[in-house]
C-alpha positions as CSV (number, residue, x, y, z in Angstrom):
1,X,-38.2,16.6,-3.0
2,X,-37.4,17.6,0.8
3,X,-38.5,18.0,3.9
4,X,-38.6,21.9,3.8
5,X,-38.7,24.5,0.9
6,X,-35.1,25.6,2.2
7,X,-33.4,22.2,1.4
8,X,-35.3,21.8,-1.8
9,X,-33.8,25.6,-3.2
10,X,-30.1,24.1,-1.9
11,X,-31.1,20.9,-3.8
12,X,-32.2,23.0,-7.0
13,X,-29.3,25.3,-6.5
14,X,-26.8,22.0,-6.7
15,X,-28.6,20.5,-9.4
16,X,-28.2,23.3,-11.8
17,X,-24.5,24.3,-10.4
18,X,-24.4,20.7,-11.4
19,X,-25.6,20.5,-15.1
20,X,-24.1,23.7,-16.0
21,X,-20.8,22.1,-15.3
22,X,-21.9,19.7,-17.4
23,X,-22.8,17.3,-14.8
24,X,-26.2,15.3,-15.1
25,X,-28.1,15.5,-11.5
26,X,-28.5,12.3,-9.8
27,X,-31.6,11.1,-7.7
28,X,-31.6,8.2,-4.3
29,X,-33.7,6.0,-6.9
30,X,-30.4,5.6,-9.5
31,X,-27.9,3.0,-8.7
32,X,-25.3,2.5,-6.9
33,X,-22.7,2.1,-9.4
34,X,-24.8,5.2,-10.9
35,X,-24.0,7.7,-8.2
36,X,-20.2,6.3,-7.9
37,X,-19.9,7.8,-11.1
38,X,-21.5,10.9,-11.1
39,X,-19.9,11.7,-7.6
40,X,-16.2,10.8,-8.5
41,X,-17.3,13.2,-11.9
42,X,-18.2,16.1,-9.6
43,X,-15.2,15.6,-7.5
44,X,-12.3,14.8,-10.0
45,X,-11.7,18.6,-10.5
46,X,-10.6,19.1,-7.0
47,X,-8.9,15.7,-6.2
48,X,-5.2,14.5,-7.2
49,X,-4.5,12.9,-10.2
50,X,-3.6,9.9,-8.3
51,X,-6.4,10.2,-6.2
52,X,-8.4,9.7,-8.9
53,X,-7.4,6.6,-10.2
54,X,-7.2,5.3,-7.0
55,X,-11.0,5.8,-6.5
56,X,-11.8,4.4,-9.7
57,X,-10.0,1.2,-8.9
58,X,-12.0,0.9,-6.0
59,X,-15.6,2.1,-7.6
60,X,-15.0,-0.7,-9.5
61,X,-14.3,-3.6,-7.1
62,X,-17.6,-1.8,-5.4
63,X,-19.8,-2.0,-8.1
64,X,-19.3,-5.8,-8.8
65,X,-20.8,-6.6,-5.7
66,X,-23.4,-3.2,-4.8
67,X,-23.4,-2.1,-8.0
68,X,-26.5,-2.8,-9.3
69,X,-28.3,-2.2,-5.7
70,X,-30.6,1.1,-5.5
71,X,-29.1,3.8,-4.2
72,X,-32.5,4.4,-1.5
73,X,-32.2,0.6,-1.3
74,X,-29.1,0.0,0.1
75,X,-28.2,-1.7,3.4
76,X,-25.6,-2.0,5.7
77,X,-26.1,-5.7,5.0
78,X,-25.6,-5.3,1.4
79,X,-22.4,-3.7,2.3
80,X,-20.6,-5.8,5.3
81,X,-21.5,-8.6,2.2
82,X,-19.8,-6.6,-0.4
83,X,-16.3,-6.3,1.9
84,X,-16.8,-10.5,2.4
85,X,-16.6,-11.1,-1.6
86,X,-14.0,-8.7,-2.1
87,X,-11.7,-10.3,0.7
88,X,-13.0,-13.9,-0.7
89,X,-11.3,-12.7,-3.9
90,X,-7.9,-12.6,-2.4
91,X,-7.6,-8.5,-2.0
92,X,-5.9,-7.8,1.2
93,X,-7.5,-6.0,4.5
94,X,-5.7,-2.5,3.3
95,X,-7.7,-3.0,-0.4
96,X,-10.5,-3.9,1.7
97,X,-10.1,-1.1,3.9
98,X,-9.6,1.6,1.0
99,X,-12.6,0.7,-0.5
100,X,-14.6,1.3,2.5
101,X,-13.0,4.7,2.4
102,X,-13.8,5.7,-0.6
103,X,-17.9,4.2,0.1
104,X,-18.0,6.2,3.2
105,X,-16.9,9.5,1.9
106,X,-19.2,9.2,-1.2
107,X,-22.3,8.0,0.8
108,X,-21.7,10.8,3.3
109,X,-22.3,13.4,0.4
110,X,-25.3,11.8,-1.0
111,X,-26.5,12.0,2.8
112,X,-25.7,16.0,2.7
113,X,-27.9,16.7,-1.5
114,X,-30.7,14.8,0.8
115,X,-30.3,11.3,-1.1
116,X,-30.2,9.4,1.5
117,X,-31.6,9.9,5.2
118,X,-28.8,7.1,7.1
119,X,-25.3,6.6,5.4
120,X,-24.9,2.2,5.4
121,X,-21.4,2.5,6.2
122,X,-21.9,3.7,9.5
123,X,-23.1,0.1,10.7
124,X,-20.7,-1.9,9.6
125,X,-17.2,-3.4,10.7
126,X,-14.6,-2.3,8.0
127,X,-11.5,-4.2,7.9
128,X,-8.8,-3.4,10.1
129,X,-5.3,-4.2,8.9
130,X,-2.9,-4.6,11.5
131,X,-0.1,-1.9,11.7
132,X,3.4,-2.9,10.3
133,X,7.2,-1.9,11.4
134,X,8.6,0.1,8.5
135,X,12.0,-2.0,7.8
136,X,14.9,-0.2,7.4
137,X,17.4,-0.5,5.6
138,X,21.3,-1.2,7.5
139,X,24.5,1.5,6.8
140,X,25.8,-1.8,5.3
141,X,22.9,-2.5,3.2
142,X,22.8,1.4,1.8
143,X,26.1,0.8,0.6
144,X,25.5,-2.6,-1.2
145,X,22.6,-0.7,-2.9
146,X,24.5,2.4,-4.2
147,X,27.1,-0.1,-5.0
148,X,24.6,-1.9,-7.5
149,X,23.1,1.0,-9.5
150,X,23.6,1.0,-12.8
151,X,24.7,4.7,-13.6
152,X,26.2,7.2,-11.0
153,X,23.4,9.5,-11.9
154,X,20.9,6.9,-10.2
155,X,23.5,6.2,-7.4
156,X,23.0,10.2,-6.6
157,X,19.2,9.5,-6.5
158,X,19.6,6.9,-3.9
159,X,21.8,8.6,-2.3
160,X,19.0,11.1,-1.9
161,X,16.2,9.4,-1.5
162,X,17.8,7.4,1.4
163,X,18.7,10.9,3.6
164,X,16.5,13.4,2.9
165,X,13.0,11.6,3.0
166,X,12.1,13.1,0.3
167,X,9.4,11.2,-2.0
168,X,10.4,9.8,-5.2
169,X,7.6,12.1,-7.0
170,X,9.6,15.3,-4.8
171,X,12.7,13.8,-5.5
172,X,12.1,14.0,-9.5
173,X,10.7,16.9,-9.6
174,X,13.7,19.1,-8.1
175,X,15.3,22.2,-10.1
176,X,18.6,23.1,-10.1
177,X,17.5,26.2,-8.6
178,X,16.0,24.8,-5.9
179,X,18.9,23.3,-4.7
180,X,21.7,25.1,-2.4
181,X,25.1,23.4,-2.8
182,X,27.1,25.8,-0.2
183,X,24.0,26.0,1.9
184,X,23.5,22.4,2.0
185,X,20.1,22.5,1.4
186,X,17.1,22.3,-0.9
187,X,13.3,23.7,-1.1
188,X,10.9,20.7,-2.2
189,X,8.5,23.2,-4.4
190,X,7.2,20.5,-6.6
191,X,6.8,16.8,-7.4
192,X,6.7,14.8,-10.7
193,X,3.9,12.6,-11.7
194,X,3.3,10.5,-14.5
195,X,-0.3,10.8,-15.8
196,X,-2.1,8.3,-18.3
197,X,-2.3,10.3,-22.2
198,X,0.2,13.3,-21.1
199,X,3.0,11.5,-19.7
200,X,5.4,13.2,-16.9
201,X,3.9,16.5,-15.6
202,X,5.2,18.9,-12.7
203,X,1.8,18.7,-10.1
204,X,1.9,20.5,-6.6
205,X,3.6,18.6,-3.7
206,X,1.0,16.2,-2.1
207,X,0.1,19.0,0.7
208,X,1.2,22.6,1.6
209,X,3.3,20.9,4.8
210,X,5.7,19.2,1.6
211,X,7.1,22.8,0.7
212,X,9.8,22.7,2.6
213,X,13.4,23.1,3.0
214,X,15.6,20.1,3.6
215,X,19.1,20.1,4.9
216,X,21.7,17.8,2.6
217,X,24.6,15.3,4.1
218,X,28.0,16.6,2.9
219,X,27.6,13.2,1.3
220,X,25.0,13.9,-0.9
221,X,26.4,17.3,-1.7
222,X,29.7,16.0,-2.6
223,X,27.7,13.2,-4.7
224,X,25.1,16.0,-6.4
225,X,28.5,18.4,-7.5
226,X,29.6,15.8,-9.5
227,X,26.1,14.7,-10.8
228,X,25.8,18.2,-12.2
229,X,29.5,18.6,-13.9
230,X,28.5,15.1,-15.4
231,X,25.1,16.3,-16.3
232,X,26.7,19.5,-18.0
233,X,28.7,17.1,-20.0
234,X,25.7,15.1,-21.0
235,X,24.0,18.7,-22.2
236,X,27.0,19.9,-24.0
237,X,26.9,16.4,-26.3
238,X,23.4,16.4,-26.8
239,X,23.4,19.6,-28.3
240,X,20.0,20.6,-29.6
241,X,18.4,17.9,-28.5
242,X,18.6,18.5,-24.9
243,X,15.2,20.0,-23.5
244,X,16.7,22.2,-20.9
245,X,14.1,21.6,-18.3
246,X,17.0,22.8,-15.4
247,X,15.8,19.4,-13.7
248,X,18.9,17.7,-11.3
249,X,17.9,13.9,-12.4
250,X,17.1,14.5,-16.4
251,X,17.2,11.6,-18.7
């Protein structure tokens, strides 16, 4: 049902769009933990891996609290209570915070299929976290860490990680041909990910803005020539058993 005939065809037309992908259509009079479901299930195809998880750890410190209310029957009360309990359990503001994010963006569609006529979140006070300094690490304190890695494969990591600001997923995920030695410089195309029943993957970098091209310290040049002459080495003994992946940190 809907106010016009126009919003019931888009509802019909997003219901059946819905079960033919095999996705069962959801009404305002399920519950909450209900429509959590279905919704992270309609969006999983178009999220991150990671963002996925990260929603369904937060569904579920939801659902302990809300879980069980109505979907039509829920309350900016029952929510503001919901975000007490979880902080009473000992979760920090920024857990807190994250799983108001995730609330608000899934109550916001069931506002747009016509589910609900008021999104709950709107009226209440989320927690604010404060904002923190990042730390840095010294030039004295870099060099203690390098110092202390266990292989010089990993020290070349470090080395890096600490100059190019490159994430540890990007970092991973670099090619041998994406890296200029004479140029000093290398194109992030990619990122490395470990996923739950497929184990390390090659996924997109986290947003088009991370395909770039990164200028290298002589430092880190110097330190990735030798990486690679060691890491020829490595291949050579291995023999057949090296998967030749043409990755720069292979182990």
């Amino acid at each position: 049902t809907a106010d016009t005939k126009r919003d019931v065809q888009r509802k019909l037309r997003e219901a059946k769009l819905s079960t033919a992908q095999g996705i069962t259509p959801i009404s305002g009079r399920r519950t909450v933990a209900e429509y959590l479901d279905w919704w992270l299930e309609t969006i999983t195809p178009s999220i991150r891996y990671g963002t996925v998880r990260s929603y369904a750890t937060n569904i579920d410190r939801l659902n302990r609290y809300i879980g069980r209310v109505r979907l039509d029957s829920l309350t900016p009360m029952h929510v503001q209570t919901c975000y007490s309990k979880l902080l009473a359990e000992g979760l920090s503001l920024r857990s807190v915070e994250l799983a108001h994010v995730v609330l608000h963006a899934s109550l916001r569609h069931a506002m747009k299929l016509g589910l609900l006529r008021a999104n709950p979140t709107e009226a209440v006070v989320p927690p604010r976290p404060g904002r923190r300094e990042i730390a840095t690490l010294t030039i004295d304190e870099l060099g203690r860490l390098f110092e202390a890695a266990p292989t010089p494969g990993f020290r070349t990591l470090l080395m890096l990680l600490s100059t190019s600001g490159l994430r540890i997923g990007e970092a991973l995920g670099l090619k041998w041909s994406d890296v200029d030695l004479d140029g000093r410089s290398l194109a992030v195309q990619r990122a490395i990910q470990r996923q739950r029943g497929k184990g390390l993957v090659f996924i997109e970098t986290k947003t088009a803005g991370s395909r770039r091209t990164v200028h290298l310290t002589s430092m880190v040049v110097d330190a990735l020539r030798k990486h690679r002459v060691r890491q020829e080495r490595e291949r050579v003994l291995a023999g057949p058993h090296w998967r030749n992946t043409d990755v720069v940190f292979a182990s």
